[in-house]
C-alpha positions in Angstrom: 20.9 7.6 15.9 24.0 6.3 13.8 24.8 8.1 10.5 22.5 5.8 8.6 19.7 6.1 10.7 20.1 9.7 11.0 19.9 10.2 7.0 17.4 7.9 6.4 15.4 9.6 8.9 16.1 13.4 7.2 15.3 11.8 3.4 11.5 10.0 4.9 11.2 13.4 6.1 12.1 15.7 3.1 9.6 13.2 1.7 7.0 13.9 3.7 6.3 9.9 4.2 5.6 8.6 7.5 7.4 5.8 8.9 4.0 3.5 8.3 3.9 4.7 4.7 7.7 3.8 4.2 7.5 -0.3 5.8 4.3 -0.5 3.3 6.6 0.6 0.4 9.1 -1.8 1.1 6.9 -4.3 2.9 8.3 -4.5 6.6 6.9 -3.4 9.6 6.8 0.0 11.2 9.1 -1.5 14.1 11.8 -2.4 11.3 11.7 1.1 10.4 12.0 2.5 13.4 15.0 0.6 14.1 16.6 1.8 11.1 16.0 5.1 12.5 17.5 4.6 15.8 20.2 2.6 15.2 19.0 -0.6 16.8 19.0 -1.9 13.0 20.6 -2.3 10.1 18.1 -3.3 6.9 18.9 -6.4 5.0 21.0 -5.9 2.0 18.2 -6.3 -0.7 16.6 -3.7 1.2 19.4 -1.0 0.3 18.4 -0.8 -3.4 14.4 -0.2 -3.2 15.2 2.8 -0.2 17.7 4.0 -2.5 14.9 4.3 -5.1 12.4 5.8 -3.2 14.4 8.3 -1.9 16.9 8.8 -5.5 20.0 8.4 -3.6 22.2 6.3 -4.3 23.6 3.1 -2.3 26.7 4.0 -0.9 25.4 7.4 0.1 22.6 5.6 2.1 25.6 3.2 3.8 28.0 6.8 4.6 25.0 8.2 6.3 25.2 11.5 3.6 24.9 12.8 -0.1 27.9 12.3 -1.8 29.6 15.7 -2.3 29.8 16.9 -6.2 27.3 14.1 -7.3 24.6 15.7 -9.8 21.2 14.4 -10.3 21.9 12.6 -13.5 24.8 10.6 -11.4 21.3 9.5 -8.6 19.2 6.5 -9.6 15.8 7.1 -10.7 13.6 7.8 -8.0 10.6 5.5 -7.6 8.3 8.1 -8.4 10.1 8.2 -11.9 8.6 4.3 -12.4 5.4 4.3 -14.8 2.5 2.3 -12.3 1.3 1.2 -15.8 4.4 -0.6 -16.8 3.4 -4.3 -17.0 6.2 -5.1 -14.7 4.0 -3.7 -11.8 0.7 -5.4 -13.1 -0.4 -7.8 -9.8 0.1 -10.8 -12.2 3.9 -9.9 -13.3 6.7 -8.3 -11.6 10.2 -7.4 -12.9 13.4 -8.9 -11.2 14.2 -5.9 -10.2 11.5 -4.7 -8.4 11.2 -3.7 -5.5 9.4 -5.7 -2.8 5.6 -6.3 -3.0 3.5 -4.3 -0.1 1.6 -6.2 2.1 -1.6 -4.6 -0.1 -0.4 -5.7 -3.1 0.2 -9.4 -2.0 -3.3 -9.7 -0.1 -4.7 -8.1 -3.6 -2.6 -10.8 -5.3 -4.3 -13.9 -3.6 -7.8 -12.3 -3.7 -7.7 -12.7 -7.3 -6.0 -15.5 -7.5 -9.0 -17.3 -5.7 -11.8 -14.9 -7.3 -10.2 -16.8 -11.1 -10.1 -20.0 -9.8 -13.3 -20.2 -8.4 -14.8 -19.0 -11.1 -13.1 -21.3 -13.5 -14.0 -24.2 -11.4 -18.0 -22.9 -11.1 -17.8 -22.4 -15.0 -16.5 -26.1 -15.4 -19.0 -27.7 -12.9 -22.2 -25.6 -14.5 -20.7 -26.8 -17.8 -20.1 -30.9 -16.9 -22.8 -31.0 -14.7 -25.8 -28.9 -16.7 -24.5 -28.3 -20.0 -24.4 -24.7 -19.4 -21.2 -23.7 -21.4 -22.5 -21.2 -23.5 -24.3 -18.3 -21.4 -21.9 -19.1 -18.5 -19.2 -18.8 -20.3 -19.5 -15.0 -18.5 -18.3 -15.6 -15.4 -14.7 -16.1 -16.7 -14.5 -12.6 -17.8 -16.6 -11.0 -15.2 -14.1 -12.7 -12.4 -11.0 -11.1 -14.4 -12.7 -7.8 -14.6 -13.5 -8.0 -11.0 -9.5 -8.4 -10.1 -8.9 -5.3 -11.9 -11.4 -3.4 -10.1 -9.8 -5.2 -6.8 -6.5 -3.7 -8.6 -7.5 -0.2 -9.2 -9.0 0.2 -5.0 -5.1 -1.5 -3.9 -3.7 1.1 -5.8 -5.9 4.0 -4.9 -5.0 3.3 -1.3 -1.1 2.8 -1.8 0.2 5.8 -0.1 3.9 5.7 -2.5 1.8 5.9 -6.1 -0.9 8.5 -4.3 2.5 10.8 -3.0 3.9 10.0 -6.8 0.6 11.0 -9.0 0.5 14.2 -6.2 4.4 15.1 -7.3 3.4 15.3 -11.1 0.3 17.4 -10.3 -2.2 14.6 -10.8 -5.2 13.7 -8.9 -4.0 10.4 -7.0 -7.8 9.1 -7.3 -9.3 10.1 -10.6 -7.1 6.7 -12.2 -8.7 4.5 -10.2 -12.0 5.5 -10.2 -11.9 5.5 -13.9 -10.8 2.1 -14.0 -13.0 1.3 -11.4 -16.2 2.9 -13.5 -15.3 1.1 -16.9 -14.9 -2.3 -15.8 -18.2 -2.5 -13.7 -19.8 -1.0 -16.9 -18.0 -3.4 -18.9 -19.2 -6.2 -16.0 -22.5 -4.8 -16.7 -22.7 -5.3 -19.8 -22.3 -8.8 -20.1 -24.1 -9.7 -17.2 -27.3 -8.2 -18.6 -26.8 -9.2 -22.5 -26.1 -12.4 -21.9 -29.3 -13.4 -20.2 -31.3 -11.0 -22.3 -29.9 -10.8 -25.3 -29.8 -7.3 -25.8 -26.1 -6.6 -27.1 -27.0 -4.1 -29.4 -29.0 -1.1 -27.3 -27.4 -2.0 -24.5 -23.6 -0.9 -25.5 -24.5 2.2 -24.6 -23.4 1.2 -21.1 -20.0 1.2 -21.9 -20.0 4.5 -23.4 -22.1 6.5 -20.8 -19.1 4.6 -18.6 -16.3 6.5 -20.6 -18.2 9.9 -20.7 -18.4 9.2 -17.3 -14.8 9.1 -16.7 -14.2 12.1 -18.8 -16.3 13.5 -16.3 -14.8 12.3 -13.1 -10.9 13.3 -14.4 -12.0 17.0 -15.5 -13.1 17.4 -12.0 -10.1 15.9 -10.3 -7.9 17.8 -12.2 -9.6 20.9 -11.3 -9.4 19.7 -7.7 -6.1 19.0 -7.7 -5.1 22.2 -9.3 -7.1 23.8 -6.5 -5.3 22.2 -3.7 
């Protein structure tokens, strides 16, 4: 392996990622990896700045193949575990300019919804032209957007980067998502069921057995975690 591929290799490994969890993070292919590794490669220049953040090294120590000698952490870009997940720039809608590539994950979640709103917009205008039904249709726009975010909290449960994150600050990588997960299908709930009975009063007590609910499910994976 050249110098670069040698220290890329030793950082993926003080990480503990494998070389499939790495090409997901930067969305490549295990193959491009790999070549990094053995020196068959080189990675493409806007590459350089996204490995630099996963591993918090910096650029030129990634190109000499070492960590610069005398450099202190504060001199080291941030990490991206250091990145908020809830920071709008990483919402599947939005991204920042300087963000680092989407996964192949994020960009399959990205089109899902995409088709989930506009088909429901497009059922919710034919039911409205066609039968007059605009008013307890009107439903299905929300549901469908409540639905991506469901679709949002499973792509982030099963991103490996945000699970080895969450796991470095002592949190439960899956008690997030399946709080989000729990709310909005109560939330879906909800509506579904008051809308064509008319019960919006007694039955808000859906959304709150939801919350309790969650309250649950965190205690418990923070006791698991703190097990482990």
């Amino acid at each position: 392996m050249n110098n670069f591929g040698d220290f890329l290799y030793t950082l993926r490994k003080e990480k503990g990622m494998t070389q499939a969890e790495l090409a997901q993070a930067l969305g490549v292919t295990n193959k491009a990896v790999s070549k990094w590794e053995t020196g068959e490669a080189m990675p493409e220049t806007a590459q350089l700045i996204p490995i630099s953040r996963i591993f918090g090294v910096t650029v030129d120590e990634l190109l000499a193949g070492k960590r610069a000698e005398g450099a202190s952490d504060n001199d080291r870009p941030e990490s991206k575990e250091d990145y908020d997940p809830d920071d709008i720039k990483n919402n599947i809608f939005t991204r920042g300019k300087d963000e680092e590539p989407k996964t192949l994950s994020e960009k399959i979640c990205g089109c899902v919804c995409g088709a989930i709103m506009l088909a429901g917009i497009m059922a919710y205008l034919l039911l409205g032209t066609l039968a007059g039904l605009w008013n307890p249709y009107w439903v299905i726009i929300p549901v469908c957007a409540l639905t991506c975010g469901i679709i949002g909290c499973i792509t982030d449960m099963c991103n490996p980067v945000k699970r080895a994150k969450k796991l470095s600050r002592g949190e439960n990588p899956y008690t997030g998502g399946a709080c989000g997960i729990i709310v909005l299908t109560c939330i879906i709930t909800y509506l579904l069921v008051s809308v064509f009975t008319g019960l919006w009063h007694p039955l808000w007590v859906i959304v709150v057995g939801g919350a309790l609910a969650c309250a649950v499910v965190g205690g418990l994976g923070d006791i698991f975690t703190h097990k482990k």
